[in-house]
PALUM-78036 format. One record per residue (C-alpha): residue in one letter; x, y, z. Coordinates in steps of 0.05 Angstrom, whole numbers, plus 5000, padded with zeros to 4 digits. Each point is the difference from the previous one (the first is absolute). Example, Ala and Ser with C-alpha at 12.3 -4.5 7.8 and 13.67 -1.06 7.14 Angstrom:
BEGIN
<r type="a" u="5246" v="4910" w="5156"/>
<r type="s" u="5027" v="5069" w="4987"/>
This chain:
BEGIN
<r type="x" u="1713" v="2335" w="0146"/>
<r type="x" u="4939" v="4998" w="5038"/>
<r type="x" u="4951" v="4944" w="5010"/>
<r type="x" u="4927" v="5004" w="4982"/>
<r type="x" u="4954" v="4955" w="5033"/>
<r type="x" u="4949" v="4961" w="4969"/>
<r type="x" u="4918" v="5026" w="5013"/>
<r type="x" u="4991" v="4938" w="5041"/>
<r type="x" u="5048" v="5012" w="5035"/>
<r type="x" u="4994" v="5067" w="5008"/>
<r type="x" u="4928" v="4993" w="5016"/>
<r type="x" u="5023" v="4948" w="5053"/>
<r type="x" u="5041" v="5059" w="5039"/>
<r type="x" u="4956" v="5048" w="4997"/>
<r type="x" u="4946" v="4955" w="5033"/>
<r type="x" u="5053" v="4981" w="5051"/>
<r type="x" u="5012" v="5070" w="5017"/>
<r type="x" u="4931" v="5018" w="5003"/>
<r type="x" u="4992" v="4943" w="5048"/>
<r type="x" u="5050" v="5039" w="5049"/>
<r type="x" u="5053" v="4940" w="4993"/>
<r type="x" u="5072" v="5024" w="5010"/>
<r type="x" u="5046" v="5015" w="4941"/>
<r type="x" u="5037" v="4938" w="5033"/>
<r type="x" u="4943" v="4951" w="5007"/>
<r type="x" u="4985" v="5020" w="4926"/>
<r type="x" u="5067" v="4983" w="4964"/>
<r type="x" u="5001" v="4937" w="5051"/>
<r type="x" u="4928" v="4988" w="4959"/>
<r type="x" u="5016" v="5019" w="4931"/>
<r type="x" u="5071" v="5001" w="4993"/>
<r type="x" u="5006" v="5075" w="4982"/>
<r type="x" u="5046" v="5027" w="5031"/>
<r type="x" u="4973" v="5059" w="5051"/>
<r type="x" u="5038" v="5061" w="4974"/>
<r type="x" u="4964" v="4980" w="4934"/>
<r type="x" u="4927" v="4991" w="5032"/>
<r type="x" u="5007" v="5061" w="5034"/>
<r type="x" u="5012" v="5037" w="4942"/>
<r type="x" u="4943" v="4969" w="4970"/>
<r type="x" u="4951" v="5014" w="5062"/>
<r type="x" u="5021" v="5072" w="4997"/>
<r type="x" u="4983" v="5007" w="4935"/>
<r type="x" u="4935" v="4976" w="5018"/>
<r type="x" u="4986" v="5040" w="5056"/>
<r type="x" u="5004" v="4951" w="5054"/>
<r type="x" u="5035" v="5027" w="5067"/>
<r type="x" u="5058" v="4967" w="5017"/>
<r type="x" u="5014" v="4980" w="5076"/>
<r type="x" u="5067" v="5027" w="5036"/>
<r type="x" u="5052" v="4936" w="5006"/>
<r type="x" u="4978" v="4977" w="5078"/>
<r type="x" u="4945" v="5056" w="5004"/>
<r type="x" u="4943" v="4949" w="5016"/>
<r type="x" u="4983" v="4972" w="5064"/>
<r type="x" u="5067" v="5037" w="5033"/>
<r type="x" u="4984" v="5052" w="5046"/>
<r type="x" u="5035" v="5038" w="5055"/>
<r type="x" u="4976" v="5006" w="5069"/>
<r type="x" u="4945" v="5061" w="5002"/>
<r type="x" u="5029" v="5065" w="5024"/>
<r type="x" u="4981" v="5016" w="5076"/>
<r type="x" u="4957" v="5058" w="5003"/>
<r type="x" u="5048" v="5072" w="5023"/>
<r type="x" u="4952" v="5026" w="5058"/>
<r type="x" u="4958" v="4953" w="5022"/>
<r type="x" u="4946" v="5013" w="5044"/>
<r type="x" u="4999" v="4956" w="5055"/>
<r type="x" u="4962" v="5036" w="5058"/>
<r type="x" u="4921" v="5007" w="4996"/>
<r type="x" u="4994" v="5020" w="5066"/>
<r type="x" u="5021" v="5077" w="4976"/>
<r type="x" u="4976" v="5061" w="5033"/>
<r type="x" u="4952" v="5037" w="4952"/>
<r type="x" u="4977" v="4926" w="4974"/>
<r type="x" u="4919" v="4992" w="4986"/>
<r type="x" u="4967" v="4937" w="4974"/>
<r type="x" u="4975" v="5013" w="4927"/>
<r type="x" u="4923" v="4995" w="5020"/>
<r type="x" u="5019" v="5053" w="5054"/>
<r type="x" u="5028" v="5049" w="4949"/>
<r type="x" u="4945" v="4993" w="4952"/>
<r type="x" u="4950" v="5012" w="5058"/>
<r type="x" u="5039" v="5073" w="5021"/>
<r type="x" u="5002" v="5015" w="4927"/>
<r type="x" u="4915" v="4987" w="4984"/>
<r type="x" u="4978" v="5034" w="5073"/>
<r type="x" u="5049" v="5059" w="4983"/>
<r type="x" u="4957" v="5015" w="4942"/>
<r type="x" u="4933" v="5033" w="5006"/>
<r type="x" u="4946" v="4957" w="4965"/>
<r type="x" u="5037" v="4939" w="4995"/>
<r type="x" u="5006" v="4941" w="5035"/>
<r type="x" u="4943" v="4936" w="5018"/>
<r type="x" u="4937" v="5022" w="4997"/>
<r type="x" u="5016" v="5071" w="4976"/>
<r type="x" u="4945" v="5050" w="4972"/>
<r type="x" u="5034" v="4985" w="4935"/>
<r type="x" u="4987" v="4922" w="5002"/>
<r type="x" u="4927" v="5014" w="5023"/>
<r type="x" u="4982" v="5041" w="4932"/>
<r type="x" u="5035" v="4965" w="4958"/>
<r type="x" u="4936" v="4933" w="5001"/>
């Protein structure tokens, strides 16, 4: 036989879950017992968390080729490759024909 709860407390759970409390913390609250609030915060759409999922993380994963020399052979500063690109182009560049017309 199943158990119904009441709308209060009902109610009460939902608001609990919606608060992000832990099925735990809840049936500490309200006496419910979790596998039965969680049933009834599924129902209602709210996410459950993962047992331990919160606030437990692994160390981040170390990067497979990491670049550790800037001092490479064909390396140019940004501003530098910018600068090649705009003179390489006819037109363009600081005070280009195109800049003048355009007032």
């Amino acid at each position: 036989m199943s158990h119904v709860l009441s709308r209060e407390k009902r109610e009460q759970v939902i608001a609990l879950g919606q608060l992000g409390w832990s099925l735990r913390r809840i049936e500490q609250a309200t006496g419910v017992r979790r596998e039965t609030a969680g049933d009834y915060l599924r129902v209602a759409g709210i996410a459950l968390r993962r047992p331990g999922g919160w606030g437990r993380q692994g160390p981040s994963k170390a990067a497979i080729d990491p670049i550790t020399d800037s001092e490479g052979g064909d390396s140019k500063a940004a501003i530098e490759v910018i600068t090649d690109l705009l003179a390489s182009k006819p037109g363009c560049g600081p005070a280009s024909s195109c800049d003048l017309t355009a007032n």
